[in-house]
C-alpha positions as CSV (number, residue, x, y, z in Angstrom):
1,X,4.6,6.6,-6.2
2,X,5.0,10.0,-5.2
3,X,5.6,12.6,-7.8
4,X,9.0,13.4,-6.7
5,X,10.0,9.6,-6.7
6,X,8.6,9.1,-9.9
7,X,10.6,11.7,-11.5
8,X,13.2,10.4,-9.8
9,X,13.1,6.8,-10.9
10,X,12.7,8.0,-14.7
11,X,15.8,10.2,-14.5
12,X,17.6,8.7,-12.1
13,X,17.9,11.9,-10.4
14,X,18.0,12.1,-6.5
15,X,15.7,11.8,-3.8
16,X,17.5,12.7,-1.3
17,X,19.5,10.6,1.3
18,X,20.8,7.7,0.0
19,X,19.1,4.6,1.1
20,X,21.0,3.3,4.5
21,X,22.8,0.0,4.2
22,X,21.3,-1.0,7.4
23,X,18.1,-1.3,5.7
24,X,19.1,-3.1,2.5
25,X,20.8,-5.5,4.6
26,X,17.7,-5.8,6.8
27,X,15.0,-6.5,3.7
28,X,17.4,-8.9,2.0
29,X,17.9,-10.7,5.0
30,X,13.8,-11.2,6.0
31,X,13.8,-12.8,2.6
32,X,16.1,-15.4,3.5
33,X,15.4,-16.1,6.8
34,X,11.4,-16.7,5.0
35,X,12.8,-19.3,2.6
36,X,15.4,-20.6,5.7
37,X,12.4,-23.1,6.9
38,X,12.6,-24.7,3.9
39,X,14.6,-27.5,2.2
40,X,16.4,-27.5,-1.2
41,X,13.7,-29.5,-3.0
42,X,10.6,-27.4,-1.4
43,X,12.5,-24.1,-2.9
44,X,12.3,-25.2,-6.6
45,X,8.5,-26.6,-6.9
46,X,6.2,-24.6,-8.7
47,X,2.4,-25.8,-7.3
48,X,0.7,-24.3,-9.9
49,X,1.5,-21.3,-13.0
50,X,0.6,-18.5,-10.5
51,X,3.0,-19.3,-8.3
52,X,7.0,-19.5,-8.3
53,X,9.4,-21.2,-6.2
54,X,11.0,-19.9,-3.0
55,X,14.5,-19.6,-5.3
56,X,13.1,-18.2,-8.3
57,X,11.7,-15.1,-5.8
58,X,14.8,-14.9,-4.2
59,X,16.9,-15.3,-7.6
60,X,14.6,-12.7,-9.2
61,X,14.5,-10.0,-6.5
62,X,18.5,-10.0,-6.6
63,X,18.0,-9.9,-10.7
64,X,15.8,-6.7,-10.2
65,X,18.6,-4.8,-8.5
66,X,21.3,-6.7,-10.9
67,X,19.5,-5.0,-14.0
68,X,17.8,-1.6,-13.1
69,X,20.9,-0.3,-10.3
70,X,24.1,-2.2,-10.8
71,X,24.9,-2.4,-14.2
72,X,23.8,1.0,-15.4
73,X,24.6,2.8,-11.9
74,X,28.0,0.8,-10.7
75,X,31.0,1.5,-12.3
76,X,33.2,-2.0,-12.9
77,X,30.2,-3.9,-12.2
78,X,30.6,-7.6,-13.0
79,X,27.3,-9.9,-13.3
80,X,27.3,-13.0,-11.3
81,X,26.1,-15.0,-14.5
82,X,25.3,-13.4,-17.9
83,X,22.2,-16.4,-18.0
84,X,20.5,-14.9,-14.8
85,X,19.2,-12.4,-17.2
86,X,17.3,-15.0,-18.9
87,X,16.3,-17.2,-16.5
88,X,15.3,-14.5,-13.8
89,X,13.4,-11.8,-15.9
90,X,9.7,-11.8,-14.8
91,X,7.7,-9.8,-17.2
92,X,10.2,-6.8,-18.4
93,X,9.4,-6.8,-22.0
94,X,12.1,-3.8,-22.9
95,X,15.0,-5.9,-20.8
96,X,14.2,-9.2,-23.2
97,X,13.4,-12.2,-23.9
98,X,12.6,-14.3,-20.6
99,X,11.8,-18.0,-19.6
100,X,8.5,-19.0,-19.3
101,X,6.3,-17.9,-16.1
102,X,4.8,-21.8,-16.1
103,X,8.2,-23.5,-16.5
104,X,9.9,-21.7,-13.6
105,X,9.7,-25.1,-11.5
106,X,11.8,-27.1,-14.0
107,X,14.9,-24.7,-13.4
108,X,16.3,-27.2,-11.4
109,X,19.4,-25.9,-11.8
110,X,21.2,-23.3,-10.4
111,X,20.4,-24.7,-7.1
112,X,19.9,-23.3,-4.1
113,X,23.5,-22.7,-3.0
114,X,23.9,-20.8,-6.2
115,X,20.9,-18.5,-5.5
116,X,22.6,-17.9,-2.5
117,X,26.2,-16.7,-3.7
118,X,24.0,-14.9,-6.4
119,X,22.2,-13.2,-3.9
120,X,25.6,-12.7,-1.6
121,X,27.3,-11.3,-4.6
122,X,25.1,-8.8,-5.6
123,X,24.2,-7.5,-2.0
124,X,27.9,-6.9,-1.6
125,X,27.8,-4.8,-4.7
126,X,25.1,-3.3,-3.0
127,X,26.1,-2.4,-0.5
128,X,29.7,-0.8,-1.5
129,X,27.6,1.5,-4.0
130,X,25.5,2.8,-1.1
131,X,28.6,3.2,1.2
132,X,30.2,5.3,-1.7
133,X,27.1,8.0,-1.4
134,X,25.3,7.0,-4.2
135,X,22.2,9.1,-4.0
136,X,21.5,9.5,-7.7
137,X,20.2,5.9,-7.0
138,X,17.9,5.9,-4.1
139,X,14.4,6.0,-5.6
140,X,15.8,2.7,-7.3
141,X,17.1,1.0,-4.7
142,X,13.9,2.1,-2.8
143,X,11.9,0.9,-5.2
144,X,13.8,-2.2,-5.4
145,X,13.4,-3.1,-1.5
146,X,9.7,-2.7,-1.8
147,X,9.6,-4.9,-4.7
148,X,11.6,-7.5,-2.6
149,X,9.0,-6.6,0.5
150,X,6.2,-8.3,-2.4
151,X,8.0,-10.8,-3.0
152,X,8.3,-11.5,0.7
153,X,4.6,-12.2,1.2
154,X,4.7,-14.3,-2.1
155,X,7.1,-16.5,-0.9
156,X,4.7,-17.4,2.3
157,X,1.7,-17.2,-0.4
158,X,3.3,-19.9,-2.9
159,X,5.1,-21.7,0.2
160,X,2.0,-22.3,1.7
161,X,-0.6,-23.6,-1.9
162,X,2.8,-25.5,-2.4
163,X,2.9,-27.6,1.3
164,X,-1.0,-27.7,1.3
165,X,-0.9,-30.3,-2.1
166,X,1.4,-32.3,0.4
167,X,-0.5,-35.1,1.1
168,X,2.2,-35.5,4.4
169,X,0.5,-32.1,5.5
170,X,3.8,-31.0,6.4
171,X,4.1,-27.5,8.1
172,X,5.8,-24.5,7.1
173,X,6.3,-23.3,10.4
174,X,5.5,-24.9,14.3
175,X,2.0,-23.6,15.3
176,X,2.1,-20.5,18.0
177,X,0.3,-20.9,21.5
178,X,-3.2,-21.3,20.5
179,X,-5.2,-17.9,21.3
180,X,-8.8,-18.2,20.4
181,X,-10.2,-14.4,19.9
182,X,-13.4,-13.7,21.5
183,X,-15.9,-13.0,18.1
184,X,-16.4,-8.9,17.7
185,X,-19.6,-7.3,17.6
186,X,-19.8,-6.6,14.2
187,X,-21.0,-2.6,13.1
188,X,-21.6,-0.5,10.9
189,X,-19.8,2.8,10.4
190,X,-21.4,5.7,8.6
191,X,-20.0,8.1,6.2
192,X,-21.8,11.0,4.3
193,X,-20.0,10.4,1.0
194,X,-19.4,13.8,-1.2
195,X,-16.5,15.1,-2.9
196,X,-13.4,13.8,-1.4
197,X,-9.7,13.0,-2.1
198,X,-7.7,9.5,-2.3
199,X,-4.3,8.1,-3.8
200,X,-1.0,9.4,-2.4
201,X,0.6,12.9,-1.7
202,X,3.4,14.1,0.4
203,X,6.7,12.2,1.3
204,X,7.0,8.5,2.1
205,X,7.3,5.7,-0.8
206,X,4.6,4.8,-2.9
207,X,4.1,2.7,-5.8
208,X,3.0,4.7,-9.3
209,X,-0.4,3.2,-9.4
210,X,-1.4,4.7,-5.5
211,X,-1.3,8.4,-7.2
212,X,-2.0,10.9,-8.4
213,X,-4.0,12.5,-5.8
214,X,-7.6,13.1,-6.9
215,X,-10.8,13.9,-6.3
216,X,-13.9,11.9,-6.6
217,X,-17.5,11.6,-5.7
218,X,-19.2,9.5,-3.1
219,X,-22.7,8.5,-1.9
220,X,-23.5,8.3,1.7
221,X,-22.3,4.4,2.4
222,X,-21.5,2.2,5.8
223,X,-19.0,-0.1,5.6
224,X,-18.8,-2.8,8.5
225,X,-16.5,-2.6,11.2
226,X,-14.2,-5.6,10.8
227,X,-14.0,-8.1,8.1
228,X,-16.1,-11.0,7.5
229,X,-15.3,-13.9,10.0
230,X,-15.4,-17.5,9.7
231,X,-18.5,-18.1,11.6
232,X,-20.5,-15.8,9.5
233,X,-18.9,-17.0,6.2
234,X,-20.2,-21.0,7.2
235,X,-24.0,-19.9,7.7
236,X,-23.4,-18.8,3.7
237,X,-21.9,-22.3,3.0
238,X,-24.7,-24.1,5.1
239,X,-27.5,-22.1,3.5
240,X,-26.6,-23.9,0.2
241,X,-24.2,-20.4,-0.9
242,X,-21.7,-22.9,-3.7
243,X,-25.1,-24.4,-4.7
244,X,-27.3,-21.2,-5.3
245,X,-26.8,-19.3,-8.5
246,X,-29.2,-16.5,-7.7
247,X,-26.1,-14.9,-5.3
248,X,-22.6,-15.6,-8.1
249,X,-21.6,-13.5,-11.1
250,X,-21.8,-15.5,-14.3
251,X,-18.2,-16.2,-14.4
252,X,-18.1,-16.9,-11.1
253,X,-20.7,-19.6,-11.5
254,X,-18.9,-21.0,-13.7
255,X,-15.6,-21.6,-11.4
256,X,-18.2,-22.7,-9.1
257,X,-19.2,-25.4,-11.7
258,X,-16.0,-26.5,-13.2
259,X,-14.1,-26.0,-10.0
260,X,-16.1,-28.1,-7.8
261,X,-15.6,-25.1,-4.8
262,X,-17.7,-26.0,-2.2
263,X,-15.3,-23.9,0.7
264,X,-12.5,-21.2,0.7
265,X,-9.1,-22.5,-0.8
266,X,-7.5,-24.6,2.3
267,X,-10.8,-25.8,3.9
268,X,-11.7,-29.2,4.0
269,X,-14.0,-31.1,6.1
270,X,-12.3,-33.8,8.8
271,X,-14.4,-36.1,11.2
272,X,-17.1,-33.8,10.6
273,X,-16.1,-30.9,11.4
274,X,-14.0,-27.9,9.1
275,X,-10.3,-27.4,9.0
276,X,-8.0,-25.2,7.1
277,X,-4.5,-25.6,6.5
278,X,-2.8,-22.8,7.7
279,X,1.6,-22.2,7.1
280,X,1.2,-24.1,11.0
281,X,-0.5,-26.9,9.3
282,X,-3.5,-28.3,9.8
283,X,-6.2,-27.2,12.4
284,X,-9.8,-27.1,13.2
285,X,-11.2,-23.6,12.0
286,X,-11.4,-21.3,14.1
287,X,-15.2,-19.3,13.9
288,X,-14.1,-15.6,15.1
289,X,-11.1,-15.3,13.2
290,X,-11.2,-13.5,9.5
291,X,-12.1,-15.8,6.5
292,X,-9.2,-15.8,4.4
293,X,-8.5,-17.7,0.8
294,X,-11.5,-16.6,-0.7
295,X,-12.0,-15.1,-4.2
296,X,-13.5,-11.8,-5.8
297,X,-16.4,-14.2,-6.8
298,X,-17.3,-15.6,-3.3
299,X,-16.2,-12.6,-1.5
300,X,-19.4,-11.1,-3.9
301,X,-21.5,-13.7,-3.6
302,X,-21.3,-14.2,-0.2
303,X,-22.3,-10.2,0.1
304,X,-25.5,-10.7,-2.1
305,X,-26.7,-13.5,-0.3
306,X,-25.9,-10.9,3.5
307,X,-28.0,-8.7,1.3
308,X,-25.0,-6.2,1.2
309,X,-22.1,-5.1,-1.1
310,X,-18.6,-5.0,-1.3
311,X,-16.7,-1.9,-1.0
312,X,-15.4,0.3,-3.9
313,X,-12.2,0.9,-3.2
314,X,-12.6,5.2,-2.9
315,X,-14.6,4.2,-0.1
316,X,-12.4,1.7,1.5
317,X,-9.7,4.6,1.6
318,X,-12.1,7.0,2.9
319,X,-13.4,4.6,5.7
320,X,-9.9,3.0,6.5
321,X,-9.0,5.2,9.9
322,X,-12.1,4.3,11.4
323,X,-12.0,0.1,10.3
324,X,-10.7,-2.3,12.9
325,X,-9.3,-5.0,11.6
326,X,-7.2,-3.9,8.6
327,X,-4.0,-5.8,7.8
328,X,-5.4,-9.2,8.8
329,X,-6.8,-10.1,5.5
330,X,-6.4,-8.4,2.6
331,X,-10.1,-7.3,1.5
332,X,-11.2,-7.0,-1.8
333,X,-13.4,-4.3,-3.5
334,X,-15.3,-4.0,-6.5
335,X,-13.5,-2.0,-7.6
336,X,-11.4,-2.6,-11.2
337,X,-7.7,-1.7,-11.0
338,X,-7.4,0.9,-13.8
339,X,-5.0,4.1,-13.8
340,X,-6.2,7.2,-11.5
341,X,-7.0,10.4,-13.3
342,X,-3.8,12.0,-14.7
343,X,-1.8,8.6,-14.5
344,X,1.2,8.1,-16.6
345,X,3.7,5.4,-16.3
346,X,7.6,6.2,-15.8
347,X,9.8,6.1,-18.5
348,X,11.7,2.9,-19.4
349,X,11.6,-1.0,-18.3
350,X,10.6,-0.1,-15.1
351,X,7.2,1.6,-16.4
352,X,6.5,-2.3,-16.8
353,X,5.9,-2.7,-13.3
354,X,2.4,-1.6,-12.6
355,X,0.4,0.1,-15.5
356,X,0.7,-2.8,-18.0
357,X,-1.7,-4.8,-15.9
358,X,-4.3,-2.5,-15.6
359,X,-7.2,-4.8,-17.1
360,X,-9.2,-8.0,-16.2
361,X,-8.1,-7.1,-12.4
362,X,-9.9,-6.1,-9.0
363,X,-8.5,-3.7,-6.2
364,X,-7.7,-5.6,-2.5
365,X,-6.9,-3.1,0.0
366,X,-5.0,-3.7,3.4
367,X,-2.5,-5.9,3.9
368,X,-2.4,-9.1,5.5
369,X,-0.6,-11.3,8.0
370,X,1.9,-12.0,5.2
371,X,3.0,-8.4,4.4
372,X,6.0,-7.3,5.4
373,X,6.3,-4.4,8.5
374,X,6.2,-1.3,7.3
375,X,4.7,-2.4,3.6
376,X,0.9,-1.7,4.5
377,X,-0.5,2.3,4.0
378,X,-3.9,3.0,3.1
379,X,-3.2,3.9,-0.2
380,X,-1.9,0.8,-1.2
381,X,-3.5,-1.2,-4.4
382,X,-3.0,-4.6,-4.4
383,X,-4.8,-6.3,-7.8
384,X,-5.6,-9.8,-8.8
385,X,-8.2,-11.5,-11.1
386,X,-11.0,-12.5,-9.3
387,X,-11.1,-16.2,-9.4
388,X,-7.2,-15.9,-7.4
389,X,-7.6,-17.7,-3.8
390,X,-4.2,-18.2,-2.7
391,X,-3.6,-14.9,-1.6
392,X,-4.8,-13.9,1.7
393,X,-7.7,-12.4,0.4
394,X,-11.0,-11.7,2.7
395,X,-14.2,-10.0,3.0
396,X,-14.8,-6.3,4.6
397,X,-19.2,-5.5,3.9
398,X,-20.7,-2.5,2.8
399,X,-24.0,-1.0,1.9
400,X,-25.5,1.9,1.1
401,X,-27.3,5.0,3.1
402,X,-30.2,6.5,1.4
């Protein structure tokens, strides 16, 4: 984040304005209206340890501002249930002990009513501490509704691997009117590299990890002018890509291997002919739109065997004004997620959110067709390890210019 929100969120000195009711009601609300499609028992499966049920995000995202602005900002403050501390923690070492990440989809109980008067309760606290002026708390509460903004594309992210091990195939949503896009010419776009600038500066939120500002040196590079599509991605599969070790990183061979992939995550083949299960259900794959739901490892391979690279993510920030495309997918980079130059993490619990998982991890820049309005910047570092598929992750190409 910004250096004036930082030092805001590790003194809990102002920002500025407060945050504006209107806009904490708005972001809570998204957040239920995303889990409203579906029932009581689809909210508390957990498909796999990656993901979390619908009510443990929306439990969780009410626990965040429960712990870091109500209790230590709200005078009087009475928590809904003393065990919501327990049960709702995610990975805040310095608030305590918490229950375990795999086991979140055997907390049958509270239900989903009770997540719901939970989340009632403490928006109404909420929302009398921002009508009272408190402005000593906006870079929390800001903070807060970005981290409920994540937790909006996870629900759609762990929704969807969740209905896709269905074997009903049932849909998350009815499918739009049909629009098949016409394929893009595909480009490349030129850039002469040198001494440049990245991460965030000036006013507007940001997240610790986007900053500080620095500089840092590029070679002349091209990037491509959209992201990978569909079409192009098959000619890798049909060219024998998941059976050709010469284009896969050792570790990705080996989820290759033990994995069985043979196709992004949510393709299958069906009376011949590919389909992916999309939050619509299933369809026939459409060739011109983006490939989606593959991981750092095929997003690489799949560039080896194009005889191109992926981006680092410097470049990808550079480049981003002049990509079409961005937002559909996010696109990863090969780059590592590791702290800027002149990084330091904020004081406190809340230090916990980003820096700690700075290892093991590469950048995705973007956003996607999951992220929230308003959550996408071109400074923004998503990270996950690089066998993860079940976000929308894609492919943008680059290569180098001698």
């Amino acid at each position: 984040m910004s250096n004036k929100v930082m030092q805001a969120v590790e003194t809990g000195g102002e920002t500025g304005n407060a945050v504006p009711v209107a806009r904490l009601l708005a972001v809570r609300g998204l957040s239920e209206q995303l889990a409203a499609p579906l029932s009581a028992e689809d909210q508390t499966v957990q498909s796999m340890p990656d993901a979390s049920p619908t009510k443990w995000h929306l439990a969780h995202t009410t626990w965040f501002f429960e712990t870091f602005v109500l209790r230590p900002h709200a005078p009087g403050y009475r928590p809904f249930d003393p065990a919501y501390e327990y049960l709702f923690n995610s990975y805040y070492e310095a608030v305590g002990p918490r229950h375990p990440r795999p086991q979140r989809g055997l907390v049958s109980r509270p239900g989903v009513e009770e997540i719901t008067a939970y989340r009632r309760h403490v928006t109404d606290a909420m929302t009398d501490l921002l009508e009272r002026g408190a402005a000593n708390v906006a870079a929390l509460v800001e903070l807060g509704l970005h981290h409920e903004q994540q937790h909006q594309e996870l629900i759609l992210m762990d929704a969807k691997h969740m209905l896709s091990l269905n074997p009903l195939r049932p849909a998350y949503r009815s499918a739009p009117h049909a629009v098949v896009a016409d394929a893009q010419r595909l480009a490349w776009i030129g850039f002469e590299g040198g001494l440049v600038e990245i991460g965030h500066e000036g006013e507007g939120f940001a997240f610790d990890n986007e900053g500080p500002r620095h500089r840092t040196w590029l070679e002349a590079f091209a990037l491509a002018s959209r992201p990978t599509d569909c079409a192009e991605y098959l000619a890798f599969i049909e060219d024998g890509g998941y059976r050709r070790p010469e284009f896969w990183l050792s570790a990705g061979w080996d989820c290759v291997s033990q994995r069985g992939w043979e196709a992004p995550l949510y393709w299958e083949m069906k009376d011949g002919r590919w389909h992916v299960f999309t939050l619509s259900g299933l369809r026939a794959l459409q060739p011109s739109e983006p490939v989606c739901h593959v991981s750092a490892f095929e997003a690489a391979a799949f560039a080896k065997w194009a005889g191109k690279r992926l981006p680092r993510e410097a470049e990808w920030e550079i480049a981003a004004p002049s990509l079409h495309g961005t937002g559909e997918v996010w696109e990863w980079t090969a780059s590592p997620y590791v702290a800027y130059p002149g990084y330091r993490e904020p004081a406190g619990a809340i230090g916990e959110y980003n820096g700690k998982f700075m290892a093991n991890q590469l950048v995705l820049r973007g956003g996607c067709s999951a992220t929230p309005v308003g959550h996408i910047r071109t400074t923004y570092r998503n990270f996950f390890p690089p066998d993860a598929r079940w976000m929308f992750g894609g492919i943008r190409l680059a290569e180098d210019l001698s």
